[in-house]
ROVOBA-591295 format. One record per residue (C-alpha): residue number from 1; x, z, y. Coordinates in Angstrom, 1 decimal. Layout:
BEGIN
SITE   k      x      z      y
SITE NUM      X      Z      Y
...
end
This chain:
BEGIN
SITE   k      x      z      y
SITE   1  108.5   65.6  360.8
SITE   2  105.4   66.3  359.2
SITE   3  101.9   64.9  361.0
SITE   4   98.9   66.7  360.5
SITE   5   97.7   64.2  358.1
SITE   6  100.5   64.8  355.9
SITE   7   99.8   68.4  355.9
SITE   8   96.3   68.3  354.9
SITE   9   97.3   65.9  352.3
SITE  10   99.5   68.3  350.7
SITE  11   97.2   71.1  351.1
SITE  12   94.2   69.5  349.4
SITE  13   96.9   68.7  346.8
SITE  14   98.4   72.0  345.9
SITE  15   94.5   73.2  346.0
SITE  16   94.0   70.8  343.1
SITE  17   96.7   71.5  341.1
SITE  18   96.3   75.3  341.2
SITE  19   92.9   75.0  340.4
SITE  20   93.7   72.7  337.3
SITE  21   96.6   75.0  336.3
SITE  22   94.3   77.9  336.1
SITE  23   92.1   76.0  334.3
SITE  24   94.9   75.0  331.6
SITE  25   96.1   78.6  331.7
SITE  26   92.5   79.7  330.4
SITE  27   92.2   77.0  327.9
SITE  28   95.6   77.6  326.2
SITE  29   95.6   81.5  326.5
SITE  30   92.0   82.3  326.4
SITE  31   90.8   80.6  323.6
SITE  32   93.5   81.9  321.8
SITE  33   93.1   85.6  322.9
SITE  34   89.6   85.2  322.2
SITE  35   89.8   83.3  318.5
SITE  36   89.0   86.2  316.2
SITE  37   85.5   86.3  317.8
SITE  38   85.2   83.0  317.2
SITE  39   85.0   83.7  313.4
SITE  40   83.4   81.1  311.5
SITE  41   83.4   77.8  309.7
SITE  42   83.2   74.3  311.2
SITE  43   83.2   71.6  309.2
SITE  44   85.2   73.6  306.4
SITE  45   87.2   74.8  309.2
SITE  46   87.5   77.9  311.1
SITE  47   86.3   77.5  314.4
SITE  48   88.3   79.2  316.1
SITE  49   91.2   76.6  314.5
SITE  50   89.2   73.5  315.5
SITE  51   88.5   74.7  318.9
SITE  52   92.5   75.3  319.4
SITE  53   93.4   72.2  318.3
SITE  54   91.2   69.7  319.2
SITE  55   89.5   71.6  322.0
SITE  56   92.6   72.6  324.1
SITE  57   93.4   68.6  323.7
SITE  58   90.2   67.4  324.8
SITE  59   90.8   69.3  328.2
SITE  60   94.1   68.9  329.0
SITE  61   93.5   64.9  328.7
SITE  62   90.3   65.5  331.0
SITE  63   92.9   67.7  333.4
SITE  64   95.7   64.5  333.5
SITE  65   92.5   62.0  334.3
SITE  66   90.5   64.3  337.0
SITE  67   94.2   64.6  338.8
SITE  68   95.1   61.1  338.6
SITE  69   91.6   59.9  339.7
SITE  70   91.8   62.3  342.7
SITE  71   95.4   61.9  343.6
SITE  72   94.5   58.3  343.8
SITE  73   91.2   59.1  345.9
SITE  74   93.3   61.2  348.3
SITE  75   95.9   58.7  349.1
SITE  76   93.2   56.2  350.2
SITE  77   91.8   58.8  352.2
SITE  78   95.2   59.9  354.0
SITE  79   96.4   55.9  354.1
SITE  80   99.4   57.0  351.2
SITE  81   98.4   53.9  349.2
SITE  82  100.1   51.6  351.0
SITE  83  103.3   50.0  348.9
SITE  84  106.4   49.8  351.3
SITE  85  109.1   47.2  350.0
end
């Protein structure tokens, strides 16, 4: 059975995570939809290219470390950090 302190664990947690989904979904298919407009050169390159490829990465690498840094924040807060052998 589930204590209330489990439960508000898990709903901070899905919270995060569909708030850093949506975030992903807008990077990867809104900077894409919006790319033409996004029509010049950067560094020789278009920007809309760089932006896609080095942009997008930039985020989803800040997405993996904000949700690791907060998971890890949560369990202290909830007592889940504890290692059981």
């Amino acid at each position: 059975m589930l204590t209330q302190n489990h439960r508000l664990y898990w709903r901070k947690n899905r919270i995060v995570i569909a708030v850093l989904l949506g975030i992903w979904f807008a990077v990867t298919f809104g900077v894409s939809y919006f790319a033409r407009s996004l029509d010049f050169t950067f560094f020789g390159w278009p920007f809309s290219f760089w932006v896609g490829a080095q942009g997008a990465l930039g985020v989803y690498v800040g997405i993996i470390g904000f949700y690791a840094w907060y998971l890890n924040r949560l369990d202290v807060q909830h007592g889940a950090d504890v290692e059981e052998d």
